[in-house]
C-alpha positions in Angstrom: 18.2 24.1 -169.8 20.4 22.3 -167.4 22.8 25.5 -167.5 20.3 27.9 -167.1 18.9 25.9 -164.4 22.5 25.6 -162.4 23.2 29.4 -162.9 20.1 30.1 -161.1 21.3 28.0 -158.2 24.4 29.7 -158.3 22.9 33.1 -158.2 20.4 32.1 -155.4 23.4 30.8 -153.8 25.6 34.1 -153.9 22.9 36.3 -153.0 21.8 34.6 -150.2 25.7 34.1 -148.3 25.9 37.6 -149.2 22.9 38.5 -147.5 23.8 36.7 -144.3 26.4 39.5 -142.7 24.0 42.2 -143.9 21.9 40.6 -141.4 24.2 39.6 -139.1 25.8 42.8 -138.7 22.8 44.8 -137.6 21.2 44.7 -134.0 18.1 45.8 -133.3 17.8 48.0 -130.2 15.7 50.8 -128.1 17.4 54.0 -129.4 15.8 55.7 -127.1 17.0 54.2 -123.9 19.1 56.6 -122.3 18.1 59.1 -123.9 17.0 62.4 -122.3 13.5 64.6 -123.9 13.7 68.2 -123.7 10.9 70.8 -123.7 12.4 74.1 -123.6 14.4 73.9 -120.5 12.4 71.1 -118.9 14.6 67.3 -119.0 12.3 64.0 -119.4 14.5 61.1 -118.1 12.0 58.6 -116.2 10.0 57.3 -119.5 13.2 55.9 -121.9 15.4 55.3 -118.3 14.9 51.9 -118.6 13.3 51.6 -115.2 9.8 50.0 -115.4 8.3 51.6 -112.3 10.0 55.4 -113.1 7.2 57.4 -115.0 6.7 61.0 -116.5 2.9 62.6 -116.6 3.1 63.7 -120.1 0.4 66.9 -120.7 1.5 69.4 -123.4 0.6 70.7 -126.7 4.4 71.4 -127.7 6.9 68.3 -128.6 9.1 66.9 -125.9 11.6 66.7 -128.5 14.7 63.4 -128.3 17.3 63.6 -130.4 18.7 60.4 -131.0 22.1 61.7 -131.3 22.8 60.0 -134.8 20.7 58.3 -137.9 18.7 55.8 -137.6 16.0 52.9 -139.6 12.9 53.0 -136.8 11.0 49.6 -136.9 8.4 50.3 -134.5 7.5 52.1 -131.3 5.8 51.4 -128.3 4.3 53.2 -125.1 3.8 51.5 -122.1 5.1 48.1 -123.5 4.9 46.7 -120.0 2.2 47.8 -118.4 -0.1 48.6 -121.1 -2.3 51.4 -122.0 -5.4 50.2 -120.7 -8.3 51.9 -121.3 -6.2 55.3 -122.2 -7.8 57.6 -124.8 -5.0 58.2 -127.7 -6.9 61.0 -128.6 -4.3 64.1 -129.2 -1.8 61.6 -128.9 1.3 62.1 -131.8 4.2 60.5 -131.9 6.4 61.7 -134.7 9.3 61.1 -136.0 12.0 63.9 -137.6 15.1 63.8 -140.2 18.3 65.2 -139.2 16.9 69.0 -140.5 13.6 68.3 -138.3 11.6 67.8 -141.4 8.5 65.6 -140.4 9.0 61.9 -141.5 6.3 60.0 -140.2 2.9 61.4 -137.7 1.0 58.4 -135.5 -2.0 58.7 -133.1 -1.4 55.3 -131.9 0.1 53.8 -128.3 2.2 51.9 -130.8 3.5 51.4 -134.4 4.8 49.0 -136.5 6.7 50.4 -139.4 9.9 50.7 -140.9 11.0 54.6 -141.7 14.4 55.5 -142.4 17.0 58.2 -142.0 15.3 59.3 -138.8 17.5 61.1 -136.4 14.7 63.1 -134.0 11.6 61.5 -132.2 9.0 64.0 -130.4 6.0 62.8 -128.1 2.9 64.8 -127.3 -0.5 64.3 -125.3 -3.3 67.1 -123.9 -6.3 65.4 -123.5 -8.2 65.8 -120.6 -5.9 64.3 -118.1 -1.6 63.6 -118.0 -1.0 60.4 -119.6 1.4 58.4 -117.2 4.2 56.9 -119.2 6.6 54.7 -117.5 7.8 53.4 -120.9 8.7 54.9 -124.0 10.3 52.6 -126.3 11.6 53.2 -130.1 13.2 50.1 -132.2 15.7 50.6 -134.9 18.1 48.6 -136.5 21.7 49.5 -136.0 25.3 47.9 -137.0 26.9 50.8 -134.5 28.2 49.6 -131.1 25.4 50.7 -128.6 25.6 51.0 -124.5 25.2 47.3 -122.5 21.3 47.1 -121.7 19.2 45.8 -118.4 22.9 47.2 -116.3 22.0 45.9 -113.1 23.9 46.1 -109.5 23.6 43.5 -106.6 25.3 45.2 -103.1 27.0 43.5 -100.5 28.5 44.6 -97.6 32.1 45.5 -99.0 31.4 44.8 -102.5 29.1 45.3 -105.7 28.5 42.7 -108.6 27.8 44.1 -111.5 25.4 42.7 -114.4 24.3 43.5 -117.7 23.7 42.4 -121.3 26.3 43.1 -124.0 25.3 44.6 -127.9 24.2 41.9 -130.4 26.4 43.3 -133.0 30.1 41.8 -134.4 31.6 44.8 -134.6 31.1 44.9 -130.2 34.9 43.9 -129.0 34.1 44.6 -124.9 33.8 46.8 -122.3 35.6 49.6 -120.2 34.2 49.4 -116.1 34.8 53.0 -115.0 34.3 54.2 -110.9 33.2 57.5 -111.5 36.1 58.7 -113.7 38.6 55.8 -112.4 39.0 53.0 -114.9 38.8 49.4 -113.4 39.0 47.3 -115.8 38.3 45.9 -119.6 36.2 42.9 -120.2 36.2 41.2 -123.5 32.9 40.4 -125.4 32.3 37.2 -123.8 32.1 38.3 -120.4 29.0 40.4 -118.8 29.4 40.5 -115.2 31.9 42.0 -112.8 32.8 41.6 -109.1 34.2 45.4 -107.4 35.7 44.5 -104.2 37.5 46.4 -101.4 34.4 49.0 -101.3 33.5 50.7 -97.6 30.3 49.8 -96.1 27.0 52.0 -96.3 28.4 54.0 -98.9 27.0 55.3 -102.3 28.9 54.8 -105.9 28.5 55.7 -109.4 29.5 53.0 -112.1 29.2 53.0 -115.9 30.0 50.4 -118.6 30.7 51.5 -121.8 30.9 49.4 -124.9 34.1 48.8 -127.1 33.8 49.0 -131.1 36.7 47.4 -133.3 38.5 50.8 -133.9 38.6 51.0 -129.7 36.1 54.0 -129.4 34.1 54.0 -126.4 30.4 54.3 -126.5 29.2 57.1 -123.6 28.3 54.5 -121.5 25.5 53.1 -119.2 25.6 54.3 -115.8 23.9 52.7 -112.2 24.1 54.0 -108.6 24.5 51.8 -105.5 24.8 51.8 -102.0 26.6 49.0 -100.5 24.3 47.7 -97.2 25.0 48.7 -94.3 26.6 46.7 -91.7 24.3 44.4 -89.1 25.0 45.3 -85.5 25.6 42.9 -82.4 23.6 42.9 -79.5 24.8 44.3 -76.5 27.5 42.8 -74.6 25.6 42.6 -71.0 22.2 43.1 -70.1 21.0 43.9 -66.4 17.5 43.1 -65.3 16.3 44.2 -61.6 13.3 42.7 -60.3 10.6 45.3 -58.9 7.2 44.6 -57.4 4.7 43.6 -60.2 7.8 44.7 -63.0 10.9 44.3 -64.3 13.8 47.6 -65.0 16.2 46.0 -67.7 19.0 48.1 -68.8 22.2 46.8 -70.8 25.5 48.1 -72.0 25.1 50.8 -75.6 26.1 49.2 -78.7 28.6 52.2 -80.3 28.4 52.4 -83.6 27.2 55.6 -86.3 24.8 52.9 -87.7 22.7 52.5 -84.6 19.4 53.3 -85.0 18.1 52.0 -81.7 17.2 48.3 -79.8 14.3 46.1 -79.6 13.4 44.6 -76.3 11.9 40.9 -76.0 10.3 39.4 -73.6 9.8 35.7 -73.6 10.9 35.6 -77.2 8.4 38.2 -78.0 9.4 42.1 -78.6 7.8 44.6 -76.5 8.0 47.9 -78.4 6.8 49.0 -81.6 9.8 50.9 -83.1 13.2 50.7 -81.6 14.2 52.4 -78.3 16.8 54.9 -78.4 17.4 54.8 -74.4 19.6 52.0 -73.0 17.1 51.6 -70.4 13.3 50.2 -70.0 10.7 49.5 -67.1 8.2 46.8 -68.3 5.3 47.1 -65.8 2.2 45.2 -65.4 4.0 41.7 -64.9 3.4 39.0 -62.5 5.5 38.1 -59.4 7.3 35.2 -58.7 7.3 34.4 -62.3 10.8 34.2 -64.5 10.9 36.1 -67.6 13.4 35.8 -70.2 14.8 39.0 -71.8 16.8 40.0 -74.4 17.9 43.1 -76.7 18.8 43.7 -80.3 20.6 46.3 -81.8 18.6 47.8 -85.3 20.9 49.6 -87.4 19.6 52.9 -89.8 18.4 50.2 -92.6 16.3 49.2 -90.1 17.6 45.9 -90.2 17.9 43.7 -87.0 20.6 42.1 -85.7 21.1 39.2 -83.0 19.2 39.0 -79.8 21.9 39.0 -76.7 21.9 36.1 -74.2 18.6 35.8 -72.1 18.5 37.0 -68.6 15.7 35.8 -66.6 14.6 37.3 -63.3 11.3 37.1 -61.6 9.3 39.7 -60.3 8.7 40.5 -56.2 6.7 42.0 -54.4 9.2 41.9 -51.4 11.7 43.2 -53.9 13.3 46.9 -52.9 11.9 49.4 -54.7 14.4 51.9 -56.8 13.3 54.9 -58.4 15.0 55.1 -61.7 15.4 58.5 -64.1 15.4 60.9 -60.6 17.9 63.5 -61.0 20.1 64.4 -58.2 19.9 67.6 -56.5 23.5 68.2 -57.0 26.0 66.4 -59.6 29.9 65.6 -58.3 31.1 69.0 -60.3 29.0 71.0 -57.5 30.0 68.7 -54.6 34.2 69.0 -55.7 33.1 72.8 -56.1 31.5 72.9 -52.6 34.0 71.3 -51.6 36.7 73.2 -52.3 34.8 76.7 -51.3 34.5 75.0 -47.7 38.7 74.1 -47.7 39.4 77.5 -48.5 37.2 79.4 -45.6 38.1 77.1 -42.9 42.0 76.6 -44.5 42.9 79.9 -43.0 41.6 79.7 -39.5 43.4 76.0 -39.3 46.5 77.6 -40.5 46.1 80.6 -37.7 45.5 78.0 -34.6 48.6 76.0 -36.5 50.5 79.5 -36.4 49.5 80.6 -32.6 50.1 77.0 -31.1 53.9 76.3 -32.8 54.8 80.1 -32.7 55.9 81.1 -29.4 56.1 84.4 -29.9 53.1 85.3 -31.9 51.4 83.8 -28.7 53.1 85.4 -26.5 52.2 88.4 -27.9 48.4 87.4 -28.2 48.1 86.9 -24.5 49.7 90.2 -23.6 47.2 92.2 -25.7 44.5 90.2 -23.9 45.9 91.2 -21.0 46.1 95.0 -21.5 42.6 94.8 -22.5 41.1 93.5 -19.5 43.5 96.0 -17.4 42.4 99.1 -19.0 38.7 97.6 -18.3 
């Protein structure tokens, strides 16, 4: 009996430390993250993007058809795992799943459904009643001891450089990653690490990364992709600032801020800004103020984020009403082009009789000449 009674032990035993890497080596993940459902030539990428505020409005009779791209065992599904379903009528609702020669494995009318099927390679989603169902999630669970793409990839901009986040596969045979640039590799990261600093990047400009996951053998998974822009860069104020006092107002006008990120200034008065979105002149008249009081101004530059930079120094000047009144924004009647023009037109008509009184004053002859013919002409009178 005591045998017996050991030899079970040692059987439990057995079976259950070779159960443990069964276990161990499978992950359960969304297969369908990523993944892209087609309906004829139509792509659905907004409900399995991993994006909880992306959404497709799902109305159709026919399949969107997603092929998971290899066989899987499907635990469960679930629609709107997030937000919920609400009060939304599953009626017409199937979710279905498909072996690898599209034979039907499994049909549910359900927003979600716990139950293990296996040897499923294509999932299809349909939904016509009454009104589009809005699905921002679409989620299927499956049990996998494959390498899969990092999940919840996540980028944090700065002004010259992106940090990148992410969460790496639960499985042993996941060795690392590969950081790619578009198609310019910069970098491998072993498992333990899942984050990663890109430096040296230029300012208010758009990139493409993607992280793809490392197997044992060295085979790259395709990869989980983001796009970022790195923030634009916050602009000074202007360098001087000019206020002239008027009767009853105040004409402030300061020096441009140059710069292809300039969206426009903000003008305060007394700490408190003046105009409701930013001014695109370099010049303002702020009426309506009382004399022989000091206001304090000052202007920020807003770049095309609209964020806001520092105010400039403040410049305080009061209203008078014995102050010289200047009419700003009055174009003149003539610009320095037509006075050098006029100028020059003038020089050349008078030019030639200065040069003939020159001519007849140091030129004896020639004025000799000139008086004789004067001469003659009152003689013949």
């Amino acid at each position: 009996m005591k045998f017996k009674k050991c030899g079970f032990l040692l059987f439990f035993a057995m079976m259950f430390c070779f159960a443990i890497p069964s276990f161990a080596s499978a992950a359960v993940v969304d297969l369908l993250e990523g993944k892209t459902g087609t309906l004829g030539s139509k792509e659905f990428k907004n409900m399995t993007d991993g994006n909880k505020s992306t959404y497709e409005k799902v109305y159709t009779k026919e399949p969107i058809m997603f092929d998971l791209g290899d066989v899987y065992n499907v635990d469960k599904f679930t629609i709107n795992e997030s937000k919920g379903t609400g009060s939304e009528n599953p009626a017409t609702l199937h979710v279905k799943y498909y072996d690898s020669n599209k034979k039907v494995l499994a049909d549910y009318t359900k927003f979600a459904f716990t139950e293990k099927i296996n040897d499923v390679r294509y999932i299809s989603l349909q939904y016509n009643y009454l009104n589009p169902i809005w699905v921002y999630e679409f989620k299927v669970y499956g049990t996998t001891d494959k390498v899969t793409d990092v999940e919840n990839l996540k980028a944090e901009a700065d002004l010259k450089q992106i940090t990148l986040s992410w969460n790496n596969p639960d499985t042993p045979k996941f060795m690392g990653v590969n950081i790619y640039h578009g198609s310019r590799s910069l970098g491998k990261l072993d498992k333990t690490k899942n984050s990663y600093i890109v430096k040296g990047l230029e300012s208010a400009t758009e990139y493409e990364f993607t992280i793809k996951s490392i197997d044992e053998n060295g085979f790259e998974t395709s990869g989980a992709k983001t796009k970022v822009s790195t923030k634009m860069p916050v602009l000074p104020p202007p360098d001087k600032v000019f206020v002239t006092p008027q009767n009853g107002k105040l004409v402030i006008a300061w020096n441009g801020v140059s710069s292809p990120y300039l969206q426009g200034y903000n003008v305060y008065i007394d700490g408190k800004k003046i105009n409701d979105k930013p001014l695109t002149s370099s010049k303002l008249a702020v009426n309506s103020l009382e004399n022989d009081k000091s206001y304090k101004v000052q202007i920020s530059a807003v770049n095309k984020n609209d964020v806001e930079g520092e105010k400039s120094k403040e410049v305080s000047e009061k209203p008078s009403s014995s102050a010289l009144e200047v009419e700003y924004d009055v174009k003149m009647p003539f610009s320095p082009l037509d006075l050098l023009t006029s100028s020059v037109s003038l020089l050349a008509i008078l030019g030639g009789f200065v040069l003939l009184s020159l001519a007849i004053i140091w030129f004896k002859p020639l004025k000799e000449l000139i008086v004789k013919a004067v001469r003659k002409g009152k003689e013949k009178k």
